[in-house]
N, C-alpha and C positions, 0 to 999 in steps of 0.2 A: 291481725287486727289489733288496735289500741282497746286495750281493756282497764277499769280501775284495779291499781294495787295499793299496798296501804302506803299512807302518808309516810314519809321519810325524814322528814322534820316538821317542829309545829310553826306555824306562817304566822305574823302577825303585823298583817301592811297597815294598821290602821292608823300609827303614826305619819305614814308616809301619805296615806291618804288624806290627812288634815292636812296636811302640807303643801300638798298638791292643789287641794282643793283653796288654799289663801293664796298659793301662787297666783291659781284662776282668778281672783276676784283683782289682781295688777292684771296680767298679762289679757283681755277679757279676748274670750272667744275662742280661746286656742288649748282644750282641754287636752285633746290628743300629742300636740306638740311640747304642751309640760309635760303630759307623762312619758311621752320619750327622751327627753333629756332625763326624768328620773332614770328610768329604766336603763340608758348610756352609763348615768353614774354607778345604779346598784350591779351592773355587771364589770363594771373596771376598765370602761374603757372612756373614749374623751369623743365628743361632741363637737361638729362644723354644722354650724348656722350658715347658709347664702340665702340670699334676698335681696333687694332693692333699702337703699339707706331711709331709717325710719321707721321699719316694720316691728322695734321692738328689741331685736335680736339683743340690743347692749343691756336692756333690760330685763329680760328673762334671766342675763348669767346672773346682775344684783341680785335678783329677786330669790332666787334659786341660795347663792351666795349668805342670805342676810338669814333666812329660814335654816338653813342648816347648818346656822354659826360657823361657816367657815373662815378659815384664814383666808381676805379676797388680795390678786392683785391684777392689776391691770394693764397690757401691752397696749400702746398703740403704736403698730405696724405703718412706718413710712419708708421709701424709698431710702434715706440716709440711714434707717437702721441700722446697727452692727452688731453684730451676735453676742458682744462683750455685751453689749447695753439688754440682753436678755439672760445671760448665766452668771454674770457676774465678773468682776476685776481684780486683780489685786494691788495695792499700794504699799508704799515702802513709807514705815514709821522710824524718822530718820531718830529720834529718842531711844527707840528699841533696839534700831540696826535690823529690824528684821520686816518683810514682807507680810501684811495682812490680806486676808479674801474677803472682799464686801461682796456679799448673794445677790446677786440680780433678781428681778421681780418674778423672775421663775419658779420662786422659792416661797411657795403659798400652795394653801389646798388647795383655792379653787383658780383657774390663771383664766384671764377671760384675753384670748391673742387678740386683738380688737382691727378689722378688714387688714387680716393677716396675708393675701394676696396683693395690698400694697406697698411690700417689701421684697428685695432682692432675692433670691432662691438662695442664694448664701446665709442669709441673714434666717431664710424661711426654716432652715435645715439645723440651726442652733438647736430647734426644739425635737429633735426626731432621736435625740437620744433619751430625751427625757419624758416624750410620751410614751416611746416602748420600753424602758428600761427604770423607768422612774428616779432617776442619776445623774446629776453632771459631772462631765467628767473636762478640769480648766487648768493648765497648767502642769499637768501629768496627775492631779489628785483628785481621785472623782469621792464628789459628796450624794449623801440620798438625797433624796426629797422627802417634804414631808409626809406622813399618810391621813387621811386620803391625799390623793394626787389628781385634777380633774382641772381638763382642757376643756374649756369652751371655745372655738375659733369662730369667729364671724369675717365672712368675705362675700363684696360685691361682684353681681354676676359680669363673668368674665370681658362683656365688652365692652365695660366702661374703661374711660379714659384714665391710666395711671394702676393696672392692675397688669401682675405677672401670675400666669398659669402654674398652681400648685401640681408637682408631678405627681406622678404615681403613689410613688414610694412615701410621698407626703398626704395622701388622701387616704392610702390606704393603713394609715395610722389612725383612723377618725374611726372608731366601732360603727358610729350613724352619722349620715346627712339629713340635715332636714330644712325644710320651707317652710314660714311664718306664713308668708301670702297675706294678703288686705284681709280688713276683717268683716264679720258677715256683719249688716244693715243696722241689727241691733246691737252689737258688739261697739261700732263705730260710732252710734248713735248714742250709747252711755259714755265713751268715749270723748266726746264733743261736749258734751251735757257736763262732763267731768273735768273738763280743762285738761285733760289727761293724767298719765297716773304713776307718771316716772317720780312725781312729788312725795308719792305715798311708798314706795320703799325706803326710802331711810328712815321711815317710822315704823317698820318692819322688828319682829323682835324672833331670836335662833327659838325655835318650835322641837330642836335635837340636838344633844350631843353632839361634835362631831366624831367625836371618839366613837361613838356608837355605829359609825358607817362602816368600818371595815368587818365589825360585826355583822351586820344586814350584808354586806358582799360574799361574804361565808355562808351565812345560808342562801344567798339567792345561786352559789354556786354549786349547795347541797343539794337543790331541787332536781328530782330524778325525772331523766330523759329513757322512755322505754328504750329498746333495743328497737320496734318498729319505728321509733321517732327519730332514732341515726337514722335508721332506713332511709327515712323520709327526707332529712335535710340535704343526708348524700345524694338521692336521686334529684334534689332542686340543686345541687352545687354541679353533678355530672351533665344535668340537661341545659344548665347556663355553658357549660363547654363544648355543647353539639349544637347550641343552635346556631344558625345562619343570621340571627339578628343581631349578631356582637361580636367584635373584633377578638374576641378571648373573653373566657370563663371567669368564674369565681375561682381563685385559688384555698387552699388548705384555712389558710389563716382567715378566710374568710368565712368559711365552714364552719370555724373554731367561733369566728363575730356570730354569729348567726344563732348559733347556739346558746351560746353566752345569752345575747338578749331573750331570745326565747324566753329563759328562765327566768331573765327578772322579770317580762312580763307576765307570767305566768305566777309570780310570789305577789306581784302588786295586784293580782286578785285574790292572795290570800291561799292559794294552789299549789300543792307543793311536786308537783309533776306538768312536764309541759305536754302539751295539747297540739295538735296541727293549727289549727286556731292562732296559738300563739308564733309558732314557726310563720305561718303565713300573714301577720300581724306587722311584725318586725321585718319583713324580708323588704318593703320598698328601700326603708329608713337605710338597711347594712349594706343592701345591693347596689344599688341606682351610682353610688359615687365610684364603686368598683367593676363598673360592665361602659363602654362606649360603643355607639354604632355601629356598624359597617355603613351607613350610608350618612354623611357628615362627620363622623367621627364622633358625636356631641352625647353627655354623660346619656341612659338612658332613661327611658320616660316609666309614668307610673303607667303608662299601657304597655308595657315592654315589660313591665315585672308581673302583673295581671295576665297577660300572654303564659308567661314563664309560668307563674302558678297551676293555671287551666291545664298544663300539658304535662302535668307529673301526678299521677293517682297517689293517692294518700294510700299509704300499704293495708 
């Protein structure tokens, strides 16, 4: 049984909770979807937005971006892309005689891949060294990245016209998936009243440090997960690889996603130990991109993770 033990670090989300809370007043309607992009970031891993064009997506990474002073930069993912035009090139300074490396836009804290699915699977895979490894490596010399390091990817759903299907190996780099979806009645209705509100982030001013992020990741990685609470994620990660409703399970590293966020959402309440609560909070957001069908094939649905939940007792 989950029992309280003593806090293991002191929590203090209340910066991030102003934060959150001025993102809300751009992005309107979508409380829970800011704070899983926080929550993507304070765990260390990168964020895929899909939806339909317009729903915000390019504006949440600003908004996100301008609040937490980051270094911003911007891909836009077309078809002609080439992987040089993401990590960077280098030129020959014939005054010098010698070869320079100009950084591609890779080379920022926060990168926002922008409908990253309308680029070649060549071009898609420039970035797979650099979300898991935080590194380019161009020419035989690999560089760092800076810290923090945060992918935001935005991609149109898959059957529209001019979009190539991110593999596995590329989705499963993404800690969370998540959907903006329309917004609710009154949401849209301030919305409209408001001419909209993409106007009002570059009046936006950094609310934090960005230095101070790797800090916040360190304790959000401090935050103590009992031994019932491996239990617990292990029996959601083994009953994703016995059911019948999914072509294959969660693997290892997905375990390890899973966890991860737990704990930031469990710090962005100020908590310095995670909860079932929290494991079950997070599990659509880390699952859904990593679980397909058996009947279509097609990513799984939030009744498909709801299923998943109902059929593993909490220890």
């Amino acid at each position: 049984m989950f029992s309280p033990t003593p806090a293991t670090l002191s929590t203090d989300a209340r910066p991030l909770a102003a934060i959150l809370a001025k993102a809300g007043e751009i992005i309107l309607g979508k409380t829970l979807e800011i704070r899983q992009a926080a929550a993507c970031l304070l765990a260390g891993g990168h964020l895929l937005i899909e939806d339909l064009p317009g729903m915000g997506k390019t504006t949440l990474a600003h908004t996100l971006a301008h609040l937490l002073g980051l270094q911003f930069s911007r891909i836009q993912f077309t078809s002609d892309l080439l992987p040089a035009d993401i990590t960077g090139v280098s030129i020959y300074e014939r005054d010098k005689g010698e070869f320079r490396f100009l950084p591609g836009p890779v080379f920022a804290q926060l990168v926002l891949a922008d409908e990253i699915n309308r680029a070649t699977p060549k071009t898609q895979s420039a970035l797979l060294e650099a979300m898991e490894e935080r590194q380019v490596t161009a020419e035989g010399q690999t560089r760092p990245l800076p810290k923090p390091f945060f992918v935001i990817a935005t991609q149109n759903p898959a059957h529209q016209i001019g979009t190539f299907p991110l593999p596995e190996s590329q989705l499963d780099r993404f800690l969370m998936r998540i959907e903006l979806g329309y917004p609710d009645r009154l949401a849209e209705r301030a919305l409209l009243a408001g001419g909209g509100q993409r106007n009002l982030v570059n009046q936006l001013r950094p609310m934090l440090d960005p230095q101070e992020i790797p800090r916040l990741q360190e304790e959000v990685a401090a935050v103590h997960a009992a031994p019932p609470l491996i239990d617990y994620v292990q029996a959601l990660v083994e009953a994703s690889r016995n059911s019948p409703t999914f072509q294959h399970g969660l693997s290892p590293r997905a375990g390890l996603a899973l966890l991860a966020a737990a704990r930031a959402w469990a710090w962005l309440d100020g908590r310095s130990m995670v909860l079932p609560d929290d494991v079950q909070a997070v599990l659509p957001a880390v699952a859904r991109h990593r679980l397909r069908s058996v009947q279509g094939g097609h990513l799984a649905r939030n009744e498909d993770i709801a299923t998943l939940i109902r059929g593993v007792a909490i220890p």
